[in-house]
C-alpha positions as CSV (number, residue, x, y, z in Angstrom):
1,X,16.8,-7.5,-6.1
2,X,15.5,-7.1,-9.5
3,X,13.5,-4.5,-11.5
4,X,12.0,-7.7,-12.8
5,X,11.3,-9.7,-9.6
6,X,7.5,-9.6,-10.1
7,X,5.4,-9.3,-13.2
8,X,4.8,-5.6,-13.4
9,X,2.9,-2.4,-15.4
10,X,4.3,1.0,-15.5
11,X,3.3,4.4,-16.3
12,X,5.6,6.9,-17.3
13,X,5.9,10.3,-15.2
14,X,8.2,13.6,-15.1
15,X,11.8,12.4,-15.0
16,X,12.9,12.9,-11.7
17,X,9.2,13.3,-10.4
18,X,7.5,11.2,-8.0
19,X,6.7,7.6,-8.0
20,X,4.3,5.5,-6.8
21,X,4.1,1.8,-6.4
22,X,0.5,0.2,-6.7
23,X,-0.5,-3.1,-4.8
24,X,-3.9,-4.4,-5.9
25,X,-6.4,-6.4,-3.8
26,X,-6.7,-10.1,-3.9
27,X,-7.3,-11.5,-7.5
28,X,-6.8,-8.3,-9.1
29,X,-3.1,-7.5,-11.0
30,X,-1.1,-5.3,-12.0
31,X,-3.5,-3.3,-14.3
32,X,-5.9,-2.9,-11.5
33,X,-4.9,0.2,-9.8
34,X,-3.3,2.3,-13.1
35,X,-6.5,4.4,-13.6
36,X,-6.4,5.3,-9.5
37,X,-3.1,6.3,-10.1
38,X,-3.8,8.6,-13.3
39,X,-6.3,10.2,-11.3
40,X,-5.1,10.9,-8.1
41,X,-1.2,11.4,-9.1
42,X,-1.3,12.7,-12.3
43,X,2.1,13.2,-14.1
44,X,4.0,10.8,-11.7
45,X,5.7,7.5,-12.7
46,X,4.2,4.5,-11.3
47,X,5.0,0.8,-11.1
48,X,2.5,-2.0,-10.1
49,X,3.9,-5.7,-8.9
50,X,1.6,-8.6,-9.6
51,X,1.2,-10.3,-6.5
52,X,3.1,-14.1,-6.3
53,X,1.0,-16.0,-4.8
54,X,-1.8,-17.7,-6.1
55,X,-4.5,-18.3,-4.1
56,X,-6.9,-21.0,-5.9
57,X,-6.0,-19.0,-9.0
58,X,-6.2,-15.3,-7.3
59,X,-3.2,-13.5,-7.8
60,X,-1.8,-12.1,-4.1
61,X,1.3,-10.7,-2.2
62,X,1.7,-13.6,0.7
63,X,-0.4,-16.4,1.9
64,X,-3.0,-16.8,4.5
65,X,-4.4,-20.0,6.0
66,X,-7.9,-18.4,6.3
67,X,-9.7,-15.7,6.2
68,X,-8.0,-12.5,8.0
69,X,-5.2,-15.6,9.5
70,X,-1.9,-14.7,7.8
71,X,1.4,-17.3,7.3
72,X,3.1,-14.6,9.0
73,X,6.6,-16.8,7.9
74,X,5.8,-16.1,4.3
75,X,4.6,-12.7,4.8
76,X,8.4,-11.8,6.4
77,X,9.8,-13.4,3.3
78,X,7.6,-11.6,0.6
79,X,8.1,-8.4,2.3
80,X,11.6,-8.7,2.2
81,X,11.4,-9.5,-1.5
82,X,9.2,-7.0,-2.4
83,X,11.4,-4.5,-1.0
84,X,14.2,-5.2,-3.3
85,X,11.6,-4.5,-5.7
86,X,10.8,-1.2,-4.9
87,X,14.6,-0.4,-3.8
88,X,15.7,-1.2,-7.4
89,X,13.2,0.8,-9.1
90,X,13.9,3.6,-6.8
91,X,17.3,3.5,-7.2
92,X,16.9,3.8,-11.6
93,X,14.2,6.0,-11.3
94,X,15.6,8.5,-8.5
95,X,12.5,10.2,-7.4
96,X,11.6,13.2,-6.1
97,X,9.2,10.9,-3.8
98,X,8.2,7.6,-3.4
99,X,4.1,6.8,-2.9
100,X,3.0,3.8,-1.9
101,X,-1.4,2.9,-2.3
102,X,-2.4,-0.5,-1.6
103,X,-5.9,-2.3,-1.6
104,X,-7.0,-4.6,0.4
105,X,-4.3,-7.4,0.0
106,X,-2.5,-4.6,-1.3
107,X,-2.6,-2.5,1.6
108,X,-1.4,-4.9,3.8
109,X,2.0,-6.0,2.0
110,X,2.4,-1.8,2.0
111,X,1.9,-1.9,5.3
112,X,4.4,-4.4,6.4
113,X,6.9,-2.6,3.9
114,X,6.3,0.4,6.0
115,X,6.4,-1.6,9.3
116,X,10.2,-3.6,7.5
117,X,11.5,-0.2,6.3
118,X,9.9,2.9,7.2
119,X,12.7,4.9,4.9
120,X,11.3,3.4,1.6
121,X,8.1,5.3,1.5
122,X,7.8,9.5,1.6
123,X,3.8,8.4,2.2
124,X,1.0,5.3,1.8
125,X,-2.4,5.1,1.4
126,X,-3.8,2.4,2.9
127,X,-7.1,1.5,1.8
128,X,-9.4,-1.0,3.7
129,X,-5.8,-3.0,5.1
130,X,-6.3,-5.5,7.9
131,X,-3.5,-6.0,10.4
132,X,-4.2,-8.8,12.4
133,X,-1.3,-9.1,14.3
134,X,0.9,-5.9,16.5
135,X,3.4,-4.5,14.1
136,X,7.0,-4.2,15.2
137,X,8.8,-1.8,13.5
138,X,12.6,-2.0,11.8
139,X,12.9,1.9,12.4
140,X,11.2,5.3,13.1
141,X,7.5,6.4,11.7
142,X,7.7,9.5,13.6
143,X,6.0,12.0,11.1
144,X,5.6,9.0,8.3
145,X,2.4,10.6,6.7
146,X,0.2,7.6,6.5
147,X,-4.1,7.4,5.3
148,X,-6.1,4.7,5.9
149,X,-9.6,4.2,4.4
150,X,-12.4,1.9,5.8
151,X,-16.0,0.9,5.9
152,X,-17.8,1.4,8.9
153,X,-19.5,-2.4,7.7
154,X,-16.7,-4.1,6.1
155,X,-16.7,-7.5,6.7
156,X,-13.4,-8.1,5.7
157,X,-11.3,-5.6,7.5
158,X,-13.6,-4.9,10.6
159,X,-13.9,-1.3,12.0
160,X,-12.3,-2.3,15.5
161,X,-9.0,-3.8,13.5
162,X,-9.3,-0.6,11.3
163,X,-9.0,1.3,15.1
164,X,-6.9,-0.6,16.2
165,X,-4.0,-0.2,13.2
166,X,-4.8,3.3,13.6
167,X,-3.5,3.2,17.8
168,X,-0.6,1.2,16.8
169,X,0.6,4.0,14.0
170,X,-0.2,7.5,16.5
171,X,1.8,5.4,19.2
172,X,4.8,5.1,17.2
173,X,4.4,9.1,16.4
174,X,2.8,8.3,12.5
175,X,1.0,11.3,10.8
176,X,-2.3,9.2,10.3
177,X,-5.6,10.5,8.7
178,X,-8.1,8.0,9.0
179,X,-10.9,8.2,6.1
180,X,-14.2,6.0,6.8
181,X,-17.8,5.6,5.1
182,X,-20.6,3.8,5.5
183,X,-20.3,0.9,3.4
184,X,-18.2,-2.4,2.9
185,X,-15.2,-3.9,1.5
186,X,-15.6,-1.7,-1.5
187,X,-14.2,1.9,-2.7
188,X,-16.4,5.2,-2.4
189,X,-15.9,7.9,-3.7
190,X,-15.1,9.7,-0.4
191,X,-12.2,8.1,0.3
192,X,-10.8,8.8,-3.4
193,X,-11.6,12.5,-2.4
194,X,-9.9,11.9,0.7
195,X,-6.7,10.4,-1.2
196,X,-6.5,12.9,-3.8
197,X,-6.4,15.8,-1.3
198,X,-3.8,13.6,1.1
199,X,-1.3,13.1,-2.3
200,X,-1.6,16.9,-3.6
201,X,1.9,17.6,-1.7
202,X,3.4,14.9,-4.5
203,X,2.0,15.8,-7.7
204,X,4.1,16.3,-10.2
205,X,4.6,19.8,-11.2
């Protein structure tokens, strides 16, 4: 797979540093998450796909037939592209780790890269995901260090779904931290505490 497979930003990093890979939330791109990474991973190299699909004009990483109802066809194949993606930047860039953070949309296409091909990822941060379905896993996520952030009232990715991913993960012997608050579908500033402090093992030096 290509380097160029998707539509893509970049920030440079330490040679031989690590790198992360941002996925943004439905109807952002592939700017939305370069400040994030600036501040939580400072130093590293980061790459940040544009999602394929277009959903009534809102850019995202597979489809869905409805709110929180995934095409779970299409979802197999777009994982599978995207991770060629990430394998060929990898492989140029040879890292000292690979990162993955995901919103939203974003956080579920890194999940199911993580549920495809545990290897790929050193670490994820999943931020308000929503895994409708019971992963099965191409591999082993025993100590795959793994945080997921979530509103307590989010009516996208409700709190019992967010439990519920968590049960699947500690079953299958993943290091998860689990960072909630009290709001929605939106980012607070708690949980960017919370992922700063969970990504200090990969800052560049």
């Amino acid at each position: 797979m290509s380097q160029d497979s998707y539509i893509h930003a970049t920030l440079p990093g330490t040679p031989g540093g690590p790198l992360a890979f941002l996925f943004h939330g439905t109807g952002g791109d592939e700017n939305q998450l370069l400040g994030l990474a600036l501040d939580l991973l400072p130093g590293s190299a980061a790459v940040a796909p544009r999602g394929d699909v277009s959903e009534y004009g809102a850019a995202r990483f597979f489809r869905r037939t409805g709110e929180g109802v995934y095409d779970m066809d299409d979802l197999a194949v777009r994982t599978v592209k995207m991770a060629g993606f990430v394998r060929a930047h990898v492989e140029a860039a040879k890292p000292s780790s690979v990162i993955g953070l995901g919103f939203s949309n974003g956080a579920n296409i890194l999940a199911s890269l993580v549920f495809a091909e545990p290897k790929l990822f050193d670490a994820a941060v999943l931020m308000h995901p929503l895994i409708p379905f019971e992963p099965e896993v191409e591999g082993d996520l025993a100590g795959k260090r793994i945080l997921i952030t979530a509103g307590r009232h989010d009516p996208i990715c409700p709190p019992n779904m967010t439990s519920r991913l968590e049960s699947y993960l500690r079953a299958l012997k993943a290091d998860v931290t689990v960072e909630w608050h009290e709001g929605g579908h939106e980012m607070r500033q708690n949980e960017l505490v919370a992922a700063r402090n969970f990504l200090t093992p990969y800052r560049a030096a």
